[in-house]
C-alpha positions in Angstrom: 0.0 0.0 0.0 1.2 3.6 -0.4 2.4 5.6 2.2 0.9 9.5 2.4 4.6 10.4 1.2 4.1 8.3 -1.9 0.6 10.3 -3.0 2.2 13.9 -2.1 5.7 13.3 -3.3 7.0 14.6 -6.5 6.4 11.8 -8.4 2.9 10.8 -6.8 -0.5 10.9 -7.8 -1.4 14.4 -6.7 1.6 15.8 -8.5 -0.2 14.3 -11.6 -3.3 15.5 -10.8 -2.9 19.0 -10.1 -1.0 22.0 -12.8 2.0 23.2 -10.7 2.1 21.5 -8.0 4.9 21.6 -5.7 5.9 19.1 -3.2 6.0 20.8 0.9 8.0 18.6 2.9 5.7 20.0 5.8 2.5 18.7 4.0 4.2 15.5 3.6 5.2 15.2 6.9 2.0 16.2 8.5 0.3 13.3 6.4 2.7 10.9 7.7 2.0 12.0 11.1 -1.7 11.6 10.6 -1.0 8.3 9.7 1.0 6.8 12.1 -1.5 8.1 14.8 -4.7 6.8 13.2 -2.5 3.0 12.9 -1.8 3.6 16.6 -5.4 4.5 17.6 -4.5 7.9 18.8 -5.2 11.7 18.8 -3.2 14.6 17.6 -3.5 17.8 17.8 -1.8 19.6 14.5 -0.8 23.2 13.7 0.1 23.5 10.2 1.2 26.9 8.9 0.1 29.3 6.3 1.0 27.3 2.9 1.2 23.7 4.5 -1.8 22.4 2.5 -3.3 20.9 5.3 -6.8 19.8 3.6 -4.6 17.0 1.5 -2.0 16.4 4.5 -5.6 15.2 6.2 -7.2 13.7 3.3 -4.7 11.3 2.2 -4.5 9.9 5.1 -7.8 9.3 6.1 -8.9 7.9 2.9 -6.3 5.3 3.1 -7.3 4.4 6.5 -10.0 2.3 5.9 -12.0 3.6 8.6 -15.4 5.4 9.2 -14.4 9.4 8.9 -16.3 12.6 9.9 -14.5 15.8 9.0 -15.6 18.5 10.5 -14.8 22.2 8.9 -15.3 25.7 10.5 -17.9 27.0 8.2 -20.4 26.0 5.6 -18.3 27.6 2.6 -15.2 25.4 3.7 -17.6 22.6 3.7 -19.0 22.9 0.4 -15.2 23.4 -1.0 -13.7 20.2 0.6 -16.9 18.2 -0.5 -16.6 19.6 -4.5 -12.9 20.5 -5.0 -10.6 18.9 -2.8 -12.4 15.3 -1.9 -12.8 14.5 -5.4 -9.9 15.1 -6.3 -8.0 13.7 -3.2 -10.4 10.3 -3.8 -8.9 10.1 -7.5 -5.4 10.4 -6.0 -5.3 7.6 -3.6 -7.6 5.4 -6.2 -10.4 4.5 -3.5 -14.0 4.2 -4.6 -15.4 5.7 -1.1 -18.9 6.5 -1.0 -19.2 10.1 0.4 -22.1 12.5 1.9 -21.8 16.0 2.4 -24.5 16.7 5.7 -25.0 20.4 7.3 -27.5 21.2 9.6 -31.3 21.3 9.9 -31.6 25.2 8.5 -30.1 24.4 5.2 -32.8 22.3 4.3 -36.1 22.7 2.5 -38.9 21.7 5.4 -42.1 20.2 3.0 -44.3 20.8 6.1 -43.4 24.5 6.7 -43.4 25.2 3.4 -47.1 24.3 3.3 -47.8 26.3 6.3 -46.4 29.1 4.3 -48.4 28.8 1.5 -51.4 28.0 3.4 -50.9 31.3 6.3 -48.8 33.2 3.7 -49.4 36.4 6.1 -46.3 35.6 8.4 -44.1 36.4 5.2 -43.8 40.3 3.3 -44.7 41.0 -0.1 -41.2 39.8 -1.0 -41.0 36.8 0.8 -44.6 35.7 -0.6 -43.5 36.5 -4.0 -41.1 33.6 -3.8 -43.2 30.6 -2.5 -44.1 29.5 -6.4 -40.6 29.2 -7.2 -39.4 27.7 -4.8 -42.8 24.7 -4.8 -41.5 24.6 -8.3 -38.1 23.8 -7.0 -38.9 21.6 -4.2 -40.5 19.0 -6.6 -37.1 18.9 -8.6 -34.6 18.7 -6.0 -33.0 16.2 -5.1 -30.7 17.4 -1.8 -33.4 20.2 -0.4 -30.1 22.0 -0.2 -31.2 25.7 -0.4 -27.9 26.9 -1.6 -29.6 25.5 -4.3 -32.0 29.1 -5.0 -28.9 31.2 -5.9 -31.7 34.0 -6.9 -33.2 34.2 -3.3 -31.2 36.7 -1.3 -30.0 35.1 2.1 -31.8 37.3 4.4 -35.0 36.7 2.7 -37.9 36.0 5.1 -39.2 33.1 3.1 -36.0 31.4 4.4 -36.2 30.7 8.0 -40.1 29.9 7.3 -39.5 27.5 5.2 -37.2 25.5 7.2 -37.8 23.5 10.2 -36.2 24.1 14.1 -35.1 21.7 17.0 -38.3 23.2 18.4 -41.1 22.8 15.6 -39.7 20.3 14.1 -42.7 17.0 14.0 -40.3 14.1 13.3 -41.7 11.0 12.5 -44.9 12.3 13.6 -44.6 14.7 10.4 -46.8 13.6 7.5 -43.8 14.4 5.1 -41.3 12.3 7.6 -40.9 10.0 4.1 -39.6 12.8 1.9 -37.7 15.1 4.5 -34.2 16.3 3.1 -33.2 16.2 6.6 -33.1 13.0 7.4 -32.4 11.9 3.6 -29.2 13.5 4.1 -28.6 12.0 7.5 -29.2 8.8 5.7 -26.7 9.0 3.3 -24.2 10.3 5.4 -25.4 7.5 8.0 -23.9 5.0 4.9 -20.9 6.8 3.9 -17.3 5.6 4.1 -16.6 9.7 4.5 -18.9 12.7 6.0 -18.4 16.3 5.5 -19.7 18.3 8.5 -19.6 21.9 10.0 -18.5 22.6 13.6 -21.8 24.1 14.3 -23.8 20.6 13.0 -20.8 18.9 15.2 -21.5 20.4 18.4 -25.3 20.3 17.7 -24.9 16.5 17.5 -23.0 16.8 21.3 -25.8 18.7 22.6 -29.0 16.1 21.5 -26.5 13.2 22.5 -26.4 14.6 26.0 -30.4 15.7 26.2 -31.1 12.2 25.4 -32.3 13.4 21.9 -30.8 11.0 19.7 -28.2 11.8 16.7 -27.5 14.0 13.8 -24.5 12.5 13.2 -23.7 8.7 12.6 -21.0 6.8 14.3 -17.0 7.4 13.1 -13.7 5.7 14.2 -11.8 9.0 13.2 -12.8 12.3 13.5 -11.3 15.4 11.6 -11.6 19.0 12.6 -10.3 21.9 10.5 -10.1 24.8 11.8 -10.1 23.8 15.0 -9.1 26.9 17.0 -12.5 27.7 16.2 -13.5 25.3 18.4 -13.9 26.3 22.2 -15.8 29.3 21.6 -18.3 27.5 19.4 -18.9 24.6 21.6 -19.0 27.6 24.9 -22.2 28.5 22.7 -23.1 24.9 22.1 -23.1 24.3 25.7 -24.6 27.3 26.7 -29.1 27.5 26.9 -30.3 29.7 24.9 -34.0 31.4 24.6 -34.8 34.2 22.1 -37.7 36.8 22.0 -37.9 35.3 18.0 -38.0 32.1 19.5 -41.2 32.9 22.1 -43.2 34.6 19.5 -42.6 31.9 17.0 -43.8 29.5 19.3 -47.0 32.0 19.6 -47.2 31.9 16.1 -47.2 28.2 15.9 -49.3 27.4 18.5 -52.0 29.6 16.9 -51.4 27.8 13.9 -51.9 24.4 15.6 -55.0 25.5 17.7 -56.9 26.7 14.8 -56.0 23.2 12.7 -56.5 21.0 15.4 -58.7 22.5 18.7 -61.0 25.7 17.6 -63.2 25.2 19.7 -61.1 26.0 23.0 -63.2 29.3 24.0 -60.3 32.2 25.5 -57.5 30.8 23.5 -56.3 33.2 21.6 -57.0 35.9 23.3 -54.8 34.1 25.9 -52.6 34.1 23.2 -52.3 37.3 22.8 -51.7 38.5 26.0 -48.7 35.7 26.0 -47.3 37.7 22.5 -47.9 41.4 24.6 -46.2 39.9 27.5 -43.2 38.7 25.2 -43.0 42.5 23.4 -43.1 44.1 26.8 -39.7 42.4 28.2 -38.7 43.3 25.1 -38.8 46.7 25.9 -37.9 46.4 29.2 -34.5 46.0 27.9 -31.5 49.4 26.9 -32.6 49.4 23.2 -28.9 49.4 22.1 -27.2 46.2 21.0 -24.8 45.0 23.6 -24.2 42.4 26.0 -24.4 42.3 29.9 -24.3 40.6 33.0 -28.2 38.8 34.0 -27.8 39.8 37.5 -27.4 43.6 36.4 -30.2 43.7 33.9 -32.7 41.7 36.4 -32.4 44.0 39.3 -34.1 46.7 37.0 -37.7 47.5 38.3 -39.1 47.0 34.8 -37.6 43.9 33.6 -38.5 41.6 36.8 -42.2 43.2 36.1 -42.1 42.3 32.8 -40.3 39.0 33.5 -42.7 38.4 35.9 -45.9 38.6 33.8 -44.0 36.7 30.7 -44.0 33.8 33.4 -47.6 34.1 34.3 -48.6 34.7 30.8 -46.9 31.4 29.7 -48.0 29.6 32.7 -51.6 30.0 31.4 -50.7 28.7 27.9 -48.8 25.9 29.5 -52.0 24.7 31.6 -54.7 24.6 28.5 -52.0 22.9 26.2 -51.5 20.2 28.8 -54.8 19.5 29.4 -55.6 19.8 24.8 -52.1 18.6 23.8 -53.2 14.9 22.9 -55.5 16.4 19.9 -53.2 16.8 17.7 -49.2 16.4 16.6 -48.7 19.7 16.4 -50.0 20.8 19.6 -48.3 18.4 21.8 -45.0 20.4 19.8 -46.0 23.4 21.1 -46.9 21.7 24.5 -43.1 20.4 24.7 -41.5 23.8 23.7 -44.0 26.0 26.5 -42.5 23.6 29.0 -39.0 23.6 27.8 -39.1 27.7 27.9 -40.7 28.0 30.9 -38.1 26.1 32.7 -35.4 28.1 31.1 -37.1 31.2 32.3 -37.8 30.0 35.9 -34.0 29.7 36.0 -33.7 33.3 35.2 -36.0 33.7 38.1 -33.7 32.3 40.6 -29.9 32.7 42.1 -27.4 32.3 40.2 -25.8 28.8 40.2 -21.8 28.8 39.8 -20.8 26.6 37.2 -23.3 28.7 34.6 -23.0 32.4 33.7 -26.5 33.9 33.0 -26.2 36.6 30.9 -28.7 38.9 28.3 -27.7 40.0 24.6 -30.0 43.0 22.9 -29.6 42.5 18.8 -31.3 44.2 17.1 -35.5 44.2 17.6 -34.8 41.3 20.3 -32.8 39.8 23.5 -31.9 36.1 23.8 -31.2 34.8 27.5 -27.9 33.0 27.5 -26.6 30.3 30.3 -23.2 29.5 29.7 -20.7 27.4 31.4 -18.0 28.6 33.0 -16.0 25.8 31.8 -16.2 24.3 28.7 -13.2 21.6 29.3 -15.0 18.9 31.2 -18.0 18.8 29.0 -16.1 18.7 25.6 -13.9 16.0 27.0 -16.3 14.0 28.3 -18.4 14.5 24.9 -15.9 13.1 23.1 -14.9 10.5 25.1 -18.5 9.0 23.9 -17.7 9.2 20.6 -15.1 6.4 21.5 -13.0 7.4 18.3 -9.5 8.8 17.1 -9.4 12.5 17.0 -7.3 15.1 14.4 -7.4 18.6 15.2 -5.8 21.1 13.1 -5.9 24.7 12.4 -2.4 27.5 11.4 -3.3 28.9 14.9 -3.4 27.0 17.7 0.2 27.2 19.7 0.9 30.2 21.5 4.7 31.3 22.2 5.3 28.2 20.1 3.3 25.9 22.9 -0.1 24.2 22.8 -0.8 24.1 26.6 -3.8 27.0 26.1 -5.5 25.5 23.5 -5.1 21.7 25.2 -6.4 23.2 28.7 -9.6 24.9 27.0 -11.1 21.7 25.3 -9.3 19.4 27.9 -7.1 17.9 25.8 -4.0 18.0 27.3 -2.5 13.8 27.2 -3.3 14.8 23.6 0.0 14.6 21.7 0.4 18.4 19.6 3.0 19.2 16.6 3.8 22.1 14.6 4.8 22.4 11.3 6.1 26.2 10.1 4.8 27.7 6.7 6.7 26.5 3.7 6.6 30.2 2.5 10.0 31.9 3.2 8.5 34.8 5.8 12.2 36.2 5.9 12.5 37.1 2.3 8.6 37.3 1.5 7.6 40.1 4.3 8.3 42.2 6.3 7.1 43.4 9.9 6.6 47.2 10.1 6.2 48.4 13.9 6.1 52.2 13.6 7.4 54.5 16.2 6.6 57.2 18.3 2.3 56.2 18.3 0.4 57.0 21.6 -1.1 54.5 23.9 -3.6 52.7 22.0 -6.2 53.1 24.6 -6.2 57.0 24.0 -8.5 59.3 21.9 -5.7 60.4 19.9 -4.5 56.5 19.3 -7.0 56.2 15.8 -5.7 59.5 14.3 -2.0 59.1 14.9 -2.2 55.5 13.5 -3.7 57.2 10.2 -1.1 59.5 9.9 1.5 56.6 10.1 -0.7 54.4 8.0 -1.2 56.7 4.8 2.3 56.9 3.6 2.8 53.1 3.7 -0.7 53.4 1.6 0.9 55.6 -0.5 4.1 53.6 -1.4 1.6 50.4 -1.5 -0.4 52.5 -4.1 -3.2 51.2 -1.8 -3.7 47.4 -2.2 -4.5 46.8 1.4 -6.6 45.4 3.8 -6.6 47.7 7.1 -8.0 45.4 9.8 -9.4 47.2 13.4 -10.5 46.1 16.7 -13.4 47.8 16.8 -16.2 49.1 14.6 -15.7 52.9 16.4 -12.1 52.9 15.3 -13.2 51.4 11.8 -15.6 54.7 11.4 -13.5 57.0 12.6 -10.4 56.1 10.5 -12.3 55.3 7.2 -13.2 59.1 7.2 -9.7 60.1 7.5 -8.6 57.1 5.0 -10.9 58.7 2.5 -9.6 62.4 3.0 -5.9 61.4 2.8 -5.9 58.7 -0.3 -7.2 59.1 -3.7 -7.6 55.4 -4.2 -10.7 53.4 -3.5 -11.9 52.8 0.1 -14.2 49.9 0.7 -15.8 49.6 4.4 -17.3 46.5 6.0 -20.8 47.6 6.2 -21.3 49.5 3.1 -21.7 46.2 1.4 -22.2 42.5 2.1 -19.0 40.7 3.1 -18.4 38.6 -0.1 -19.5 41.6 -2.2 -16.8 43.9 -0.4 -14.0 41.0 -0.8 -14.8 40.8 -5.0 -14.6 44.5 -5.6 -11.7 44.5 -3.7 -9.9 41.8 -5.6 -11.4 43.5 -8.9 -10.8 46.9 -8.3 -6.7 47.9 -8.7 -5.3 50.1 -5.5 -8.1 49.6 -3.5 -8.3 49.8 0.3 -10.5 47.8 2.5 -11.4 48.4 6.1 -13.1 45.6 8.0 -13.1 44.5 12.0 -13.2 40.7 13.2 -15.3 38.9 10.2 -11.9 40.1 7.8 -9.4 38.6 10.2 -10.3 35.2 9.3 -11.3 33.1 6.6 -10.2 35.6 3.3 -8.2 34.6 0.8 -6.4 37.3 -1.8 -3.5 35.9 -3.8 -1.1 37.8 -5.7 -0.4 41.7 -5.2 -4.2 42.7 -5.6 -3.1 42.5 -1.4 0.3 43.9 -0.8 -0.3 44.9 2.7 -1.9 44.5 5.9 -2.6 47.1 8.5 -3.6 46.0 11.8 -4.6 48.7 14.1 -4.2 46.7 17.9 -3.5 43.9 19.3 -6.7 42.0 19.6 -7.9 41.6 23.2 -11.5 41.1 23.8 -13.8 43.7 25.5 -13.4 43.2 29.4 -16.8 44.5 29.4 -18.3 41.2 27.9 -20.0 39.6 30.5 -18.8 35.5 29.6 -15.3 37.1 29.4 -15.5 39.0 32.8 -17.1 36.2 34.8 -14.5 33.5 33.4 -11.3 36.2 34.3 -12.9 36.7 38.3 -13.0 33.1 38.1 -9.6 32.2 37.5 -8.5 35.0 39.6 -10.6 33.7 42.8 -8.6 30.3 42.0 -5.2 32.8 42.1 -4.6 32.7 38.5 -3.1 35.1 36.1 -6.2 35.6 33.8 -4.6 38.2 31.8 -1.5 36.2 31.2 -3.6 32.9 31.3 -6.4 33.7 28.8 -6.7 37.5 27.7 -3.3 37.3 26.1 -3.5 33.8 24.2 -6.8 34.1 23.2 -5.2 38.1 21.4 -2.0 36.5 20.2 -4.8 33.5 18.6 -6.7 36.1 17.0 -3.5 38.1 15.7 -2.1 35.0 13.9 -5.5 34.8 11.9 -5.3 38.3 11.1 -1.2 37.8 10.5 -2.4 34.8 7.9 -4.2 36.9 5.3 -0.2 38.7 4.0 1.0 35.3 2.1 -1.3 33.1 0.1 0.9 32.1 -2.1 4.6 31.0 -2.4 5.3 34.1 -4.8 3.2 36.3 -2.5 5.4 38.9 -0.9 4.0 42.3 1.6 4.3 44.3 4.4 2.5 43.6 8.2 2.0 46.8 10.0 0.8 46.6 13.7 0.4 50.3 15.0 0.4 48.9 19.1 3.1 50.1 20.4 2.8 47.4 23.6 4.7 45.0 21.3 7.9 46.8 21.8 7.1 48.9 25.5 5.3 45.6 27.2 6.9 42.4 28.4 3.9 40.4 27.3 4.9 41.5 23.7 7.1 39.5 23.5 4.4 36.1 23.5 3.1 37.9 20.7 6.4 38.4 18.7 7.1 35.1 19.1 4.3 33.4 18.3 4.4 34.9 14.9 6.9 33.5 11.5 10.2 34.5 12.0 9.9 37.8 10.1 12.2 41.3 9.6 11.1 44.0 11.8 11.6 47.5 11.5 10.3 51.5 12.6 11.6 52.8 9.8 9.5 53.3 6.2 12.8 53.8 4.9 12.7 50.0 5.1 9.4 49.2 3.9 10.5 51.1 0.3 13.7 49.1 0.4 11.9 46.3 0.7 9.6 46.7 -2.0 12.1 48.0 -4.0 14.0 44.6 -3.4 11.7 42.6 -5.4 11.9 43.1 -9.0 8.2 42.7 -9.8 7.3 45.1 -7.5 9.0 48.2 -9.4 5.4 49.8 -10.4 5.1 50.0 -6.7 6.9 53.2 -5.9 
């Protein structure tokens, strides 16, 4: 049998396969690494640098094995491009006729039974949203995956969308009178028969959840387990873990239990007037709340005088509902739903009601025309362990940024993974010759009013000599504003700002549009790929610690402090120096990439801590000078129409 080295070597099958390729020694010996540990029946934990070509150093290996895989990948787009680009090709490679399912979660899917609500109560959707239903009956009868990435014309925010899918809530099951022809548990099927499943985190950690609730599966059974981007990983599953009820989610469960009464028990006299007051009740704890979108602390926000009144009739208000739909949920299937969920929020809420319990942070988030009432653990490390432990299989985790100061202890301890064995392998791209780290000097503290406009002043003539082609990546969407006006004073070239346009849109104008500049906060730092010098340079404003002010954050930090921790040294500093190697990773795409990285916090130089930072990045050049940055775009001959 081939070895992993024999299918990514310079002779092997990928080399045939692909135009260009070149053989990494790094890939190679990730592969081979991969492989010894699924032949021993262990984990490993795997940091693979920008350039490594993880996805094959994973996929060779796993389709050689033999065994049942799940991989799991960070988001759906990554999903959809392992499933259609790499997998095929990979399969080919390694000449193995696996049969292979791609599976994402319930959301994606095309519910028959909503669907038919919507058509028959079209009144929940706007003109738009009703506008659609025809084409997408039309589609429904012609699809074969229920996939709605499929209706490329529907926009994604579209309110026919979330009403035409089912929840974990209103979903009927088996009890469903299209249970036969559901999508959902088609695709659960095939995957369910598949040698290899394609998964996302969020469908990953779903599966965790129902496992634990005594719920049943998503997810069939695997001897190995995969997970790509895996630093992704312990905030995700601190959400996961966490119990979560949404004002969206009460007043769809009005909405649906109107629905059910008037199909299945009209003739309950009061009902939906009862009803109504339950809706009122929801709206008025709606208002109770600031009308800003932030975050904060349950025991802050419950002490107000008109949140526990509104809190307080909510519970009543519900309590009525609750007592007629246990005494009338055995008419009908979809009643006995609604029956289920009342209970299930009521309980939540009760818990909202009471003291606080110590292993759970309670706390409220305002977005937009709603709240959602979180309870999160305090400690995610036990539960994930313990979750996986069930899954009695061998585990891969992976990611370009999991070690911090060149050590894996932080992200072991956060998913308790620490008798898991962890190896690094450094980009292939030569970071030395290819960029260059620009520190400038003589900027103020970055927690000053003045930081934002001195870091402009420093930023526009590296702009300048860039001739633009840059993405300038902030902390914060105040400093965003406030330095895309100045930007757009000081540079004639064009300025694109997260917000003026949707994420994708912004990232194809920029890669369209020569000299361009684009401005963008956290949902840039990750995930973007620009090759070539359409992206020459990379700006980042500070280093990236989280808001003290977010309540999860703040209760975890007292924590480890009342246990006579570090917490800024312990967690507030590898979770930044985390975040800045994702932002650090959008320079070099490419092996005949080349750019400058410009952080503008001067802490990296005046604080010891800086020094975790520096590092825990790729052994680059620094400098203060812009003397140095010319130089070093004058150094590389294609980069003469530079300056």
């Amino acid at each position: 049998m081939q070895t992993p080295a024999d299918i990514l070597g310079e002779h092997g099958a990928i080399a045939g396969l692909v135009p260009d390729f070149t053989v990494r020694p790094q890939q190679v010996e990730m592969a081979e690494a991969i492989r010894e540990a699924i032949d021993n029946g262990e984990s490993l934990i795997c940091e693979a640098g920008t350039g490594t070509g993880k996805t094959f150093a994973y996929l060779v290996p796993a389709l050689q094995s033999g065994y049942k895989v799940i991989i799991s990948t960070g988001t759906k787009h990554l999903q959809d491009q392992l499933f259609t680009r790499d997998l095929p090709l990979v399969r080919k490679a390694v000449g193995r006729a696996l049969n292979v399912a791609l599976l994402k979660g319930r959301a994606n899917y095309l519910c028959l039974h909503r669907l038919k609500q919507a058509e028959t109560d079209p009144r929940r959707l706007d003109k738009q949203g009703r506008s659609y239903l025809a084409d997408i009956r039309a589609w429904s009868q012609r699809t074969s995956s229920g996939d709605l990435a499929e209706l490329t014309h529907i926009p994604e925010d579209a309110s026919v969308r979330p009403a035409c899918v089912s929840t974990v809530d209103n979903c009927l099951n088996q009890d469903c009178d299209f249970y036969d022809d559901c999508f959902v548990f088609r695709a659960r099927r095939r995957a369910a028969d598949a040698d290899l499943a394609v998964v996302n985190h969020h469908l990953f950690l779903a599966d965790m959840v129902l496992k634990e609730a005594g719920y049943g599966e998503l997810l069939p059974s695997a001897e190995v387990v995969i997970f790509d981007e895996a630093h992704q990983l312990p905030e995700l599953a601190s959400q996961f873990f966490s119990e979560t009820l949404g004002s969206r989610q009460l007043l769809e469960l009005v909405s649906d239990t109107r629905t059910a009464y008037f199909e299945e028990a009209a003739d309950l006299p009061g009902f939906p007037e009862m009803l109504d007051q339950f809706q009122k009740a929801i709206r008025d704890l709606v208002l109770s709340f600031p009308r800003e979108d932030s975050r904060a602390a349950w025991a802050g926000i419950k002490e107000k005088e008109e949140v526990a009144a509104a809190l307080s009739v909510l519970l009543e208000k519900m309590a009525g509902v609750h007592k007629v739909l246990e005494d009338f949920a055995a008419r009908g299937k979809a009643l006995d739903n609604c029956h289920k969920r009342v209970v299930a929020a009521s309980a939540l809420l009760d818990r909202f009601n009471e003291r606080e319990e110590d292993e759970f942070i309670r706390w409220v988030e305002i977005r937009g025309k709603g709240f959602y009432l979180h309870q999160t653990p305090l400690d995610i490390a036990g539960v994930f362990r313990s979750r996986m432990e069930e899954f009695e299989c061998m585990n891969v985790f992976t990611s370009a940024t999991l070690s911090v100061n060149r050590q894996f202890d932080y992200f072991s301890a956060r998913l308790g993974l620490e008798e898991v064995e962890a190896r690094g392998w450094d980009s292939p791209f030569d970071f030395k010759a290819q960029s260059l780290l620009y520190l400038p000097r003589g900027l103020p503290d970055p927690r000053s009013v003045e930081f934002t406009g001195a870091l402009v002043e420093k930023a526009v003539p590296l702009l300048q000599l860039t001739r633009g082609r840059a993405f300038f990546l902030f902390t914060s969407h105040r400093a965003l504003r406030q330095a895309a006006g100045l930007i757009g004073e000081a540079l004639d070239y064009p300025i694109l700002v997260q917000g003026d346009a949707p994420r994708t849109e912004l990232l194809e104008t920029f890669r369209s549009t020569p000299h361009s500049v684009l401005l963008g906060t956290s949902s840039f730092w990750e995930g973007v790929d620009v090759r070539g010098q359409a992206l020459s340079c990379v700006i980042i404003d500070k280093l990236p610690f989280a808001s003290p002010g977010d309540p999860v954050l703040n209760a975890r930090l007292t924590r480890m402090e009342e246990q006579g921790g570090n917490p800024f040294l312990e967690y507030q500093v590898p979770e930044a120096v985390l975040a800045l190697k994702q932002g650090i990773g959008r320079l070099l795409r490419d092996s005949s990439d080349y750019g400058v990285l410009m952080i503008g916090d001067p802490r990296l130089r005046t604080r010891p801590y800086g020094r975790i930072f520096l590092n825990s990045l790729p052994e680059m050049a620094h400098t203060g000078e812009l003397r140095d940055v010319e130089a070093f775009f004058r150094g590389h001959a294609a980069t003469k129409d530079h300056i």
